[in-house]
C-alpha positions as CSV (number, residue, x, y, z in Angstrom):
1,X,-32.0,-86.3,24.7
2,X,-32.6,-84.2,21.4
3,X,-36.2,-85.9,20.4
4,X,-34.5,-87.9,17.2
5,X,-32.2,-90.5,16.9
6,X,-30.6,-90.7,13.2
7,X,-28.8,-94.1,14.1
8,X,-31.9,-95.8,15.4
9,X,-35.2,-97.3,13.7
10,X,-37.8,-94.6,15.5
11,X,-39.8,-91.4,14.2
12,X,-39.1,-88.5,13.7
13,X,-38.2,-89.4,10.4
14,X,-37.5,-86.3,8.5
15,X,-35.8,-83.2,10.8
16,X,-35.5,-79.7,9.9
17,X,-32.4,-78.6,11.9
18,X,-30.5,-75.5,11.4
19,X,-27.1,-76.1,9.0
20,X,-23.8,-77.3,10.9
21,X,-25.9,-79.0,13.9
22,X,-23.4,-79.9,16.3
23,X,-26.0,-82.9,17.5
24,X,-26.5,-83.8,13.8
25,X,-22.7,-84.0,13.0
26,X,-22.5,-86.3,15.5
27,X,-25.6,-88.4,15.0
28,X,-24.3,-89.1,11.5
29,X,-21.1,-89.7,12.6
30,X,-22.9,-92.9,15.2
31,X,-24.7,-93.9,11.6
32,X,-21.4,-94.1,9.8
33,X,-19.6,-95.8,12.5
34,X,-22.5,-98.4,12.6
35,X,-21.8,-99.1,8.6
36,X,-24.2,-96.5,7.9
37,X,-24.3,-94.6,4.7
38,X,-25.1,-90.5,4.6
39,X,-26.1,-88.8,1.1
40,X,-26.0,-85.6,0.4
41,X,-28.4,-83.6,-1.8
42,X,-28.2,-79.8,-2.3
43,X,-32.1,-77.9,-1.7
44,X,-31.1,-75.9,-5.4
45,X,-31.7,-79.5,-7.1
46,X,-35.2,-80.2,-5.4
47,X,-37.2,-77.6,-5.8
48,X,-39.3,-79.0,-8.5
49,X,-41.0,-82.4,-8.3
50,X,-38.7,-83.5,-11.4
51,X,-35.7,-82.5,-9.7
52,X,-36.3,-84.7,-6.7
53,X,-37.2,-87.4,-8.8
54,X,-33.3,-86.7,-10.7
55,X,-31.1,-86.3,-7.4
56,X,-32.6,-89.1,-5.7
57,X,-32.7,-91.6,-8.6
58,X,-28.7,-90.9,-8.7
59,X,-27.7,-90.3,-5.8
60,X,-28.9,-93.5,-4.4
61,X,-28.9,-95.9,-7.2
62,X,-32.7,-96.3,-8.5
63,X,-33.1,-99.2,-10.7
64,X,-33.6,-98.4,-14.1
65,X,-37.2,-99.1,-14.3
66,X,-38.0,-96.2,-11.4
67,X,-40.6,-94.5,-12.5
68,X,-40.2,-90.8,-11.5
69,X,-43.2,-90.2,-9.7
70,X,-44.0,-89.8,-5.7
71,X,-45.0,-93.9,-5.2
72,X,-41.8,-94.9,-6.9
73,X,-39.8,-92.6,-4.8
74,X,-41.6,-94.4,-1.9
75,X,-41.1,-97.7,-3.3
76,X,-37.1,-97.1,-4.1
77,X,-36.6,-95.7,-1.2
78,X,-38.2,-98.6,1.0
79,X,-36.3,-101.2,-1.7
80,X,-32.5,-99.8,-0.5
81,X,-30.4,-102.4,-0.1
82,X,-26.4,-103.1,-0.7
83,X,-23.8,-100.4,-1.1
84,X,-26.5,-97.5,-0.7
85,X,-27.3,-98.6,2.7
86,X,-24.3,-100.2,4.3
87,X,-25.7,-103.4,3.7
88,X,-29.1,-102.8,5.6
89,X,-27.3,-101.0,8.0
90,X,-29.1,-97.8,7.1
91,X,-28.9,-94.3,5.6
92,X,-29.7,-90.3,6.2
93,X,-30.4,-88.1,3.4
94,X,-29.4,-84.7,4.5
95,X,-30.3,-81.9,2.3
96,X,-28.5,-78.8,2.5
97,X,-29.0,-75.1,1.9
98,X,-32.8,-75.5,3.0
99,X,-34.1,-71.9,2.2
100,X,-37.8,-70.7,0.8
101,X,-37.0,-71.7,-2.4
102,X,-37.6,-75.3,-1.3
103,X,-39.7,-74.4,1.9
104,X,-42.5,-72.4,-0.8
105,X,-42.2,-74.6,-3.7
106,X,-45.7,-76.4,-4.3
107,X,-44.4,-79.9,-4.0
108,X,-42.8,-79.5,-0.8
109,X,-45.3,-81.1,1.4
110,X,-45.8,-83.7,-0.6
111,X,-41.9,-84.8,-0.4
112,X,-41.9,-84.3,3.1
113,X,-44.9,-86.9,3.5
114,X,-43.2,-88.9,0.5
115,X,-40.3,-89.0,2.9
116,X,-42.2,-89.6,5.5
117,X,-43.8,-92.4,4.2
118,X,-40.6,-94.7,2.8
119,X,-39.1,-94.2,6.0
120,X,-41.7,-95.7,7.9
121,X,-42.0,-98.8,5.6
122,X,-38.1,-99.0,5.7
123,X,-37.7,-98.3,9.7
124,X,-39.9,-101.7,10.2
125,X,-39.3,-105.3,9.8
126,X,-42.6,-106.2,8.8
127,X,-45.0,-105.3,5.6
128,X,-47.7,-103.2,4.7
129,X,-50.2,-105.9,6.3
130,X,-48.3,-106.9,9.4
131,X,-46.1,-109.7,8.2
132,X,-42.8,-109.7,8.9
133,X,-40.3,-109.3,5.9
134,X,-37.0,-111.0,4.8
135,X,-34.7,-108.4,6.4
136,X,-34.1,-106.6,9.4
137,X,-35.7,-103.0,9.8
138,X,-33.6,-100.5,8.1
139,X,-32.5,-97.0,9.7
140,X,-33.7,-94.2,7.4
141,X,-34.0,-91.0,8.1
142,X,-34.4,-87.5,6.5
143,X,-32.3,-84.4,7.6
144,X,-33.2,-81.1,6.3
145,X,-30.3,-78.2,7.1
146,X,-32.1,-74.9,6.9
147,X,-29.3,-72.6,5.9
148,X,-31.3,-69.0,6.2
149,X,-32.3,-70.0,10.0
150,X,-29.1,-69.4,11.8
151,X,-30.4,-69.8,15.3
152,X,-33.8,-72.0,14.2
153,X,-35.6,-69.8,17.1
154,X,-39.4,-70.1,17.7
155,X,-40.7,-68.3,14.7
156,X,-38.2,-70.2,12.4
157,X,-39.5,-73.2,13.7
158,X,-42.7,-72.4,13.4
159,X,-42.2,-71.1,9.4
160,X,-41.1,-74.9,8.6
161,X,-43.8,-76.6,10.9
162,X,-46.4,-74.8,9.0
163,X,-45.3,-76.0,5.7
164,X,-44.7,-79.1,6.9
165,X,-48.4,-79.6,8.6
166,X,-50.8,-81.5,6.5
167,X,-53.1,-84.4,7.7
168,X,-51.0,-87.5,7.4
169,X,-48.5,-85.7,9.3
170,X,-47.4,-85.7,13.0
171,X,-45.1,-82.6,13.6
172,X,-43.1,-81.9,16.5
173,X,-41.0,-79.1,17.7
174,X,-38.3,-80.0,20.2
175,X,-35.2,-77.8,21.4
176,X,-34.0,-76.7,18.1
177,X,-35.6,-78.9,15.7
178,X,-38.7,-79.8,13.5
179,X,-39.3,-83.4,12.9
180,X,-42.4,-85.0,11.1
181,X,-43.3,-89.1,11.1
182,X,-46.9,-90.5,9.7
183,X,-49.9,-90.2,11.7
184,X,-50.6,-93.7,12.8
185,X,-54.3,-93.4,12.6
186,X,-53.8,-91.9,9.4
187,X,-51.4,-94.8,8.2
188,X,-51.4,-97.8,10.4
């Protein structure tokens, strides 16, 4: 068992995994065969706020009204539905060439929790107060391939787990990942 399941509807929600993961590969492949979607986003387009706000909105169909800010992103992304998804089948965003750029930029832990946070909402079946909603929960997960970390060793690890760490965050290590999910008793 590798800790995270990209198919399925349980946290982690966003892994840090080093690029061409074997286990990843073939976790996506599951997703796809499922009637799953994968989107790709390159790290070079989301290391400002703005940029995230850009790739996201077209890569995965935003409505015109988003409103290019962190609650939006959260909102859109919980709203996925259709052709983006595999009609509420689910979806992984996998960004590629992870590297400081991203890691250091000032915004990074807030996407993370951003991320974080719309998976959670989208990987249940019932709202914000408990009741249950008019679909079924939605896989949606978040898979960051760190390109500098060729063998994602301990003290890699532990470079992305500190970034990552912030108070509405769980983080866990596992055999040759990072994942983070909300803190329940921060969130639920």
């Amino acid at each position: 068992m590798t800790g995270f399941n990209l198919a399925g509807t349980s946290a982690p929600w966003v892994v840090f995994v080093p690029q061409g993961s074997d286990e990843v590969r073939r976790q996506l492949a599951a997703l796809e065969d499922r009637g799953g979607r994968v989107h790709r986003f390159a790290a070079s387009d989301l290391t400002t706020e703005q940029g995230v706000c850009q790739a996201f909105a077209e890569t995965l169909q935003f409505p015109g009204y988003f409103g290019r800010n962190w609650d939006a992103v959260v909102d859109c992304l919980d709203d996925l539905c259709g052709a983006v998804t595999g009609g509420h089948v689910g979806i992984a965003g996998v960004i590629t060439g992870v590297d400081d750029r991203l890691l250091d930029a000032e915004h990074f832990p807030d996407f993370v929790s951003v991320l974080c946070q719309a998976a959670d909402r989208a990987n249940s079946a019932v709202d914000l107060d408990g009741f249950p909603l008019d679909r079924p929960a939605v896989s949606e997960h978040f898979v960051f391939e760190c390109g500098e970390f060729s063998d994602f060793g301990r003290a890699a690890q532990e470079k992305v787990a500190r970034r990552v760490e912030q108070p509405d965050l769980v983080v866990m290590r596992g055999d040759g990942f990072v994942g983070a999910a909300l803190d329940p008793q921060e969130w639920h």
